[in-house]
One Martini backbone bead per residue (centre of mass of N, CA, C, O) as a GRO file, in nm:
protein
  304
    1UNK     BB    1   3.965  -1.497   3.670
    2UNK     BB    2   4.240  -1.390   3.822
    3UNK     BB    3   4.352  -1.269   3.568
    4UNK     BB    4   4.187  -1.087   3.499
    5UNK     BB    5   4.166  -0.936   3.795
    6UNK     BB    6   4.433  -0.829   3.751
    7UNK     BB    7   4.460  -0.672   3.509
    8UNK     BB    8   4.233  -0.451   3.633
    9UNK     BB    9   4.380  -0.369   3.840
   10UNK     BB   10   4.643  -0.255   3.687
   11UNK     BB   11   4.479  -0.057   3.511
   12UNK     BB   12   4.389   0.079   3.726
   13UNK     BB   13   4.695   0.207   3.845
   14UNK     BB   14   4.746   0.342   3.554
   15UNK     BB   15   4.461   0.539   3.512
   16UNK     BB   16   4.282   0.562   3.801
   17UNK     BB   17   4.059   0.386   3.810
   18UNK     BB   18   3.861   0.324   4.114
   19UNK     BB   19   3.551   0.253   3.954
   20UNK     BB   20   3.384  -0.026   3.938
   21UNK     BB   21   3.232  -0.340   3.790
   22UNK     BB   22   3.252  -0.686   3.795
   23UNK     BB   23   3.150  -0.882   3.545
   24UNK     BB   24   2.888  -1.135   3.634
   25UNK     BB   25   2.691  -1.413   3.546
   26UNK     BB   26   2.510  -1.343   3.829
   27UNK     BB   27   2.431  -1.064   3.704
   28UNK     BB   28   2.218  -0.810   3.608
   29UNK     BB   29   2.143  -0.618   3.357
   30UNK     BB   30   1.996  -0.406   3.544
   31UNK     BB   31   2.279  -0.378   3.746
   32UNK     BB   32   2.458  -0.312   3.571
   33UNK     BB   33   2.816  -0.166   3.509
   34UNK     BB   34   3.037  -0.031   3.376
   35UNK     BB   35   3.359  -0.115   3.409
   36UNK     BB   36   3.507   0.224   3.345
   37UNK     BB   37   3.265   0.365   3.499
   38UNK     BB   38   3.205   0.699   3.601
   39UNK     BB   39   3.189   0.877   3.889
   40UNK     BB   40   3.044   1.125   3.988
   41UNK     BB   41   2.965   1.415   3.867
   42UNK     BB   42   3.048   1.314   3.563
   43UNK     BB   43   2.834   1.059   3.570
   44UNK     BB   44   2.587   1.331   3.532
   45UNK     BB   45   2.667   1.515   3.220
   46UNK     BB   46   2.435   1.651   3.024
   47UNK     BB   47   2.445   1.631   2.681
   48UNK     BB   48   2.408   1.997   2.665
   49UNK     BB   49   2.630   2.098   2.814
   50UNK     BB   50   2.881   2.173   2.571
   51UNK     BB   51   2.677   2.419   2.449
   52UNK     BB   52   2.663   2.546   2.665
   53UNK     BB   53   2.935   2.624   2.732
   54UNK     BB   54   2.995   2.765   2.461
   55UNK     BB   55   2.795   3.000   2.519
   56UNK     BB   56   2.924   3.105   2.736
   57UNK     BB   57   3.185   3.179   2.673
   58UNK     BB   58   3.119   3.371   2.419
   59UNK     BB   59   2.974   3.572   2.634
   60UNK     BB   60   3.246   3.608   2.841
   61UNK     BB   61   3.386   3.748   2.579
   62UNK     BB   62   3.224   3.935   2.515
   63UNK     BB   63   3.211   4.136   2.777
   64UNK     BB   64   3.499   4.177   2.828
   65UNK     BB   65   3.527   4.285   2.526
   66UNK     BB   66   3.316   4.572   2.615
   67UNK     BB   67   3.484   4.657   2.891
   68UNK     BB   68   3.746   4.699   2.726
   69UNK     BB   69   3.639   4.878   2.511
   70UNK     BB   70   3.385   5.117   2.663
   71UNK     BB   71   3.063   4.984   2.623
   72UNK     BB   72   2.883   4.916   2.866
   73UNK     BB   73   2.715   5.156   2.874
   74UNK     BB   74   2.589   5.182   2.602
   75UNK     BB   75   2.452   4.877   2.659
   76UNK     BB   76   2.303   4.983   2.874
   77UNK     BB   77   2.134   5.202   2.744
   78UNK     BB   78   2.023   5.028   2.515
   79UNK     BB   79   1.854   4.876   2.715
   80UNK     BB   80   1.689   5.033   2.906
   81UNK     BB   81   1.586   5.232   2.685
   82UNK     BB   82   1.416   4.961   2.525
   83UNK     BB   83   1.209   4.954   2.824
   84UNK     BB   84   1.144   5.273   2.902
   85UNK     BB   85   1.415   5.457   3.008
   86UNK     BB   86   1.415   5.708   2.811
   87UNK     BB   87   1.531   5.996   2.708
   88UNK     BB   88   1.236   6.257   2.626
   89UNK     BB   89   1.212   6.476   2.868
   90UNK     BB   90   1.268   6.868   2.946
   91UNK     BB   91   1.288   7.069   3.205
   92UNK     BB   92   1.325   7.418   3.207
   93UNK     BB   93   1.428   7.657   3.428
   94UNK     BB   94   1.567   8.002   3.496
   95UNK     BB   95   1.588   8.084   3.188
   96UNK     BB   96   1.783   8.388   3.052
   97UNK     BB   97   2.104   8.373   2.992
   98UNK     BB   98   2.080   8.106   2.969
   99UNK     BB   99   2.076   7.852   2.745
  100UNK     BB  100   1.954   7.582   2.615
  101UNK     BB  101   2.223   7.462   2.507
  102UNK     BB  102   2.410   7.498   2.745
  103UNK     BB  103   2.226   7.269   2.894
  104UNK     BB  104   2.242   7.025   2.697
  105UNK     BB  105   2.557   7.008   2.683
  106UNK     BB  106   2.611   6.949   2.999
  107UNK     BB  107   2.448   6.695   3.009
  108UNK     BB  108   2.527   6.479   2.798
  109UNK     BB  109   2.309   6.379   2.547
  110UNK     BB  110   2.268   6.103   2.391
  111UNK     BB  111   2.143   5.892   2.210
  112UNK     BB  112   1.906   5.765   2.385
  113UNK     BB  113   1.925   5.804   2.702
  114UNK     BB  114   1.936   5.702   2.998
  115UNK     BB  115   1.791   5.764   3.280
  116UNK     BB  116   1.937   5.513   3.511
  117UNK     BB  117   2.256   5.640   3.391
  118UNK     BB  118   2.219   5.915   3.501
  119UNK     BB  119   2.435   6.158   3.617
  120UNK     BB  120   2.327   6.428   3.803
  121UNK     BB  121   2.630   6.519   3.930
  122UNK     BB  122   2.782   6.562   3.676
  123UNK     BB  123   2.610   6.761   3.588
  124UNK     BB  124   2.574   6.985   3.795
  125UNK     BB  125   2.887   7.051   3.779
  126UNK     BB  126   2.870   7.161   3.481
  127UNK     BB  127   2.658   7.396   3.510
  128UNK     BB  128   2.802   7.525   3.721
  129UNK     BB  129   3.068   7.609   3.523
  130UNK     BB  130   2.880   7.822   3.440
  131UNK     BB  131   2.900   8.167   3.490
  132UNK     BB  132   2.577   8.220   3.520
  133UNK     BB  133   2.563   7.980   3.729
  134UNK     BB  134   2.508   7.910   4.079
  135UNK     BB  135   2.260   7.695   4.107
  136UNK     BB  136   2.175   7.308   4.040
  137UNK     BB  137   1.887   7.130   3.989
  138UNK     BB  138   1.777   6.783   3.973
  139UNK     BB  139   1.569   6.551   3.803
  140UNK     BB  140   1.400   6.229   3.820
  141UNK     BB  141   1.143   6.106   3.593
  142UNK     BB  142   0.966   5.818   3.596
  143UNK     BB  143   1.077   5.726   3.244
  144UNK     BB  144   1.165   6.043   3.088
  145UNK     BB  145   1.229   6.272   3.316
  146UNK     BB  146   1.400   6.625   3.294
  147UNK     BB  147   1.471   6.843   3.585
  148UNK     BB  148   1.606   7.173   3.547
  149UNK     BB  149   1.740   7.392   3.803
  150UNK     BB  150   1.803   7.738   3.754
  151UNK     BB  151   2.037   7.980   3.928
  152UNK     BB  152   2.131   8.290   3.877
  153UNK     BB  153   2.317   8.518   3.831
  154UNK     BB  154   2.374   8.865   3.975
  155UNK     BB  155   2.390   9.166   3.827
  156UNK     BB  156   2.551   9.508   3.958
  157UNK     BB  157   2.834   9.530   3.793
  158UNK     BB  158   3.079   9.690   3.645
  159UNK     BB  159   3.419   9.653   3.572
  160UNK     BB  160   3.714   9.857   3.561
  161UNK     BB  161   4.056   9.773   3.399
  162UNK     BB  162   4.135   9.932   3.148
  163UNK     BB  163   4.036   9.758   2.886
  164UNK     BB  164   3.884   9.585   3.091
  165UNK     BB  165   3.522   9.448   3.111
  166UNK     BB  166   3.321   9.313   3.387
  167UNK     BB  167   3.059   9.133   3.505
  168UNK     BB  168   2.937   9.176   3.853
  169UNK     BB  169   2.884   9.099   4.146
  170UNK     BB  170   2.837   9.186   4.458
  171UNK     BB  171   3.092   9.075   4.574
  172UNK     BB  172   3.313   9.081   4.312
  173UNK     BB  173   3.233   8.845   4.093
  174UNK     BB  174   3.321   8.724   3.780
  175UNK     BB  175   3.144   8.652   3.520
  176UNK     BB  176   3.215   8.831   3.270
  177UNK     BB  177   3.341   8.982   2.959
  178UNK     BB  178   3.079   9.028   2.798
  179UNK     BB  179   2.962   9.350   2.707
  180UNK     BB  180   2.708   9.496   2.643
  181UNK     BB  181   2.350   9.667   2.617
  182UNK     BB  182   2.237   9.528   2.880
  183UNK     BB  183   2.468   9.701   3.073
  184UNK     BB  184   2.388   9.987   3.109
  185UNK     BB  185   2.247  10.029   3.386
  186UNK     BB  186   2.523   9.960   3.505
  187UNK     BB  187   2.766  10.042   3.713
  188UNK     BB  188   3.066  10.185   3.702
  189UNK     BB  189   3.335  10.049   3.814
  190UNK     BB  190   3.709  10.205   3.871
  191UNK     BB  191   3.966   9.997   3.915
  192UNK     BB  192   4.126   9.849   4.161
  193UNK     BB  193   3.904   9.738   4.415
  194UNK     BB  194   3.596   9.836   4.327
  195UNK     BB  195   3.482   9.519   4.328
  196UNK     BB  196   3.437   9.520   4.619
  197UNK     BB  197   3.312   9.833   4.676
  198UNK     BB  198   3.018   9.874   4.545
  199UNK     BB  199   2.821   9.853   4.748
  200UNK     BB  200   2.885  10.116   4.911
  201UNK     BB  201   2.821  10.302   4.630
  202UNK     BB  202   2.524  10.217   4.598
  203UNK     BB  203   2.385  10.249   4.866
  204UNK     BB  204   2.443  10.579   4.846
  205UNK     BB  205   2.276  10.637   4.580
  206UNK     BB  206   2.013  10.515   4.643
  207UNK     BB  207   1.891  10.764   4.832
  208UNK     BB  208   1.977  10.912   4.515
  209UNK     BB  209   1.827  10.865   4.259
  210UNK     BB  210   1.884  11.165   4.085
  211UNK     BB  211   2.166  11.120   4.101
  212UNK     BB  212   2.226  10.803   4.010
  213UNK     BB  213   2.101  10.843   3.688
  214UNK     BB  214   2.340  11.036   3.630
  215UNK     BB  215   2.560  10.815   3.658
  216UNK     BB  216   2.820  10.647   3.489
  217UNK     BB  217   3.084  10.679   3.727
  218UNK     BB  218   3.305  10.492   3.960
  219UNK     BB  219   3.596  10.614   4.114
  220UNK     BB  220   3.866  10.479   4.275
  221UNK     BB  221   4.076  10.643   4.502
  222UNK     BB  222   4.335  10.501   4.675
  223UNK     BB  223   4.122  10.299   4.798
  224UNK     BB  224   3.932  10.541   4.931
  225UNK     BB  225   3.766  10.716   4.703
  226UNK     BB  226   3.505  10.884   4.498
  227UNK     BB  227   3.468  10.926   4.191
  228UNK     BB  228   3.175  11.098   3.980
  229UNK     BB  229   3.053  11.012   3.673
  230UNK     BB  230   2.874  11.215   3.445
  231UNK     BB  231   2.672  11.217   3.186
  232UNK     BB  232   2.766  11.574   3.145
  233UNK     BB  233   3.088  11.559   3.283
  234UNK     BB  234   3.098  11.562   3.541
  235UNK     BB  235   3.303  11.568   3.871
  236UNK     BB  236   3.246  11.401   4.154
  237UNK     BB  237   3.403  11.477   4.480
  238UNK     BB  238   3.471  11.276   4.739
  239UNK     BB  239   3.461  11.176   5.065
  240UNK     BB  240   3.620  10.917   5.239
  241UNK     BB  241   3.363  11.052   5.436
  242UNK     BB  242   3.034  11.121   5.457
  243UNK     BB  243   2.921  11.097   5.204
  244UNK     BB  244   2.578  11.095   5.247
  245UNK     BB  245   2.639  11.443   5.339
  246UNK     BB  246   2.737  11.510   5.053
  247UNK     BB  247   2.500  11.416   4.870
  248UNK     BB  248   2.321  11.630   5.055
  249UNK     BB  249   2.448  11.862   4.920
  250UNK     BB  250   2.428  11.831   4.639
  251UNK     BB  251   2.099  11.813   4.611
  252UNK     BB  252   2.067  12.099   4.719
  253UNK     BB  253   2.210  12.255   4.504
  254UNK     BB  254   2.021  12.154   4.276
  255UNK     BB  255   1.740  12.200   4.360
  256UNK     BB  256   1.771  12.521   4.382
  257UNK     BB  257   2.040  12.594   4.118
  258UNK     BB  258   2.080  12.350   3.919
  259UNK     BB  259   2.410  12.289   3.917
  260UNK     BB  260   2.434  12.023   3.704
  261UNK     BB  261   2.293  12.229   3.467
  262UNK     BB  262   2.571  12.389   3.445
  263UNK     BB  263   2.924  12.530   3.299
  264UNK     BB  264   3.050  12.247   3.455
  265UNK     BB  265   3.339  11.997   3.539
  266UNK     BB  266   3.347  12.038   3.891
  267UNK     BB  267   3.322  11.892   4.218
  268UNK     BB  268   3.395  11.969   4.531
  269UNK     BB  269   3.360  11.773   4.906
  270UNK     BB  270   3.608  11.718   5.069
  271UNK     BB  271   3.547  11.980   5.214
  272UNK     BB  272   3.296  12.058   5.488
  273UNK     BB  273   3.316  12.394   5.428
  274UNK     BB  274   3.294  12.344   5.147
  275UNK     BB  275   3.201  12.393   4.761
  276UNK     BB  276   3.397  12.345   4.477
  277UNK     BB  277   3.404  12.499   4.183
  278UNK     BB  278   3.409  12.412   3.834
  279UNK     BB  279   3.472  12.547   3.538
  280UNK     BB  280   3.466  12.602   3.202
  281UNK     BB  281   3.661  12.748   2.984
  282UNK     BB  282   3.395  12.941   2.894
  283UNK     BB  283   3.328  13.024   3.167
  284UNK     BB  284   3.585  13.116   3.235
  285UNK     BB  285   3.559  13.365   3.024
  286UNK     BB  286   3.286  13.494   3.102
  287UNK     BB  287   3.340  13.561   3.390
  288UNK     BB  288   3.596  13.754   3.380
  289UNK     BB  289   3.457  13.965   3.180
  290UNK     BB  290   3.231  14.008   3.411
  291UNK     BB  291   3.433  14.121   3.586
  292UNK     BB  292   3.563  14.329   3.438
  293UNK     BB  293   3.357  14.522   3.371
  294UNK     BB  294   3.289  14.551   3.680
  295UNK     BB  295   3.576  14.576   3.887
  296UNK     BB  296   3.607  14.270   3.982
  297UNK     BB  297   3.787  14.039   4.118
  298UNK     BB  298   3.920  13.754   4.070
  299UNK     BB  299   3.899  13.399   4.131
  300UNK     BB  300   4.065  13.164   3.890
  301UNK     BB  301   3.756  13.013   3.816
  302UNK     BB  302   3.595  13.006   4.128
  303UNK     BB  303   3.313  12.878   4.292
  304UNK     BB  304   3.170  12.878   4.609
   0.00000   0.00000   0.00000
């Protein structure tokens, strides 16, 4: 017995194995334990485990694998998405000239989205890149509705500069270089700095709606002071201070004696005492002869 006794003590030294139970003869088979049973957490692990173990692997090796992909939104938007909270309807509030294609590109809508992965900041952000969007606001409503509400800028007025004419904010902030015909009725202001100042000549002429109708450009001269050009080709030059009492002094001429639909090219009101007309060359020939038949001396096609 002790030579037996004596292998195990050894076996034990050599393998590591430091709990045993040696099996003697009055010992019950109930109470025995096998010679080299393992101890502790390992002593007690059930069957199944290899197999979830190889399951679990498996699992964190896809994980990994779609996470170093970029695949793990995908999965995520198709999981969300078929549990009942994918985008299905979208309602869009203040659209004029922002179109709906304009608005669904920027919100990055891929097949089937998911609602609760849908980043509404991001979406905004390129909303607002939009030119004619000054401000967008998202809501999600679940289980998958998206509320998109956009104030767009207000048109003021074209700025023209060379060749380049482009539709600008009352601030004179450039929407867009794209012009039609739908901003035909918005005054055009000329030359560089005109943009800044649009709302001070616009201001003015709202007072005279009748002369306004007329004005089809306001240009800025030495960003000093305004020429207005007349839709009948007429050009009134503006003094740099009391515009207001120029301009009503210009429809006092017009009222009573119909100035603006005269065979004249220019009204000069630069200087406070006098209103210079200049005539058309076929009127200052007219005017000349007239003046010749009568005997009155000409005063070099100019009516004051």
């Amino acid at each position: 017995m002790r030579k037996i006794k004596a292998k195990f003590d050894a076996l034990r030294e050599r393998t590591g194995i430091w709990s045993y139970r040696f099996r003697s003869r009055g010992v019950s088979r109930l109470h025995q334990r096998p010679a080299w049973g393992v101890t502790g957490f390992f002593a007690f692990i059930p069957s199944w485990a290899p197999t979830a173990g190889a399951f679990g692997f498996l699992a964190l090796s896809a994980a990994y694998g779609i996470t170093l992909g970029g695949h793990a939104r995908n999965v995520s938007e198709s999981v969300t998405s078929s549990v009942g909270f994918a985008v299905n309807e979208i309602k869009m509030e203040g659209l004029q000239r922002v179109t709906e294609f304009q608005v669904l590109e920027a919100l990055e809508l891929h097949e089937r989205p998911s609602l609760m992965l849908f980043d509404a900041a991001d979406a905004k952000e390129r909303l607002e890149g939009i030119a004619w969007i000054r401000n967008a606001a998202i809501q999600k409503f679940y289980p998958g509705t998206l509320r998109v509400m956009i104030k767009e800028q207000e048109p003021y007025a074209l700025w023209q500069r060379g060749d380049i004419t482009s539709v600008i904010t009352k601030k004179g902030e450039v929407i867009t270089d794209e012009v039609d015909g739908r901003y035909a009725n918005l005054l055009r202001v000329v030359n560089h700095g005109a943009q800044l100042r649009a709302g001070e000549i616009m201001s003015e002429l709202d007072n005279f709606p009748g002369i306004r109708a007329r004005v089809r450009a306001a240009k800025l001269r030495s960003e000093r002071r305004w020429d207005l050009a007349l839709e009948n080709g007429i050009t009134v030059r503006l003094p740099e201070f009391d515009v207001g009492d120029a301009l009503a002094e210009l429809k006092k001429l017009d009222d009573q004696g119909g100035l603006l639909s005269r065979d004249i090219v220019a009204v000069d009101l630069r200087l406070q005492d006098r209103v210079v007309v200049r005539l058309s060359d076929d009127a200052a020939i007219r005017r000349k002869t007239t003046i010749e038949q009568r005997g009155t001396p000409s005063n070099s096609g100019r009516d004051t």
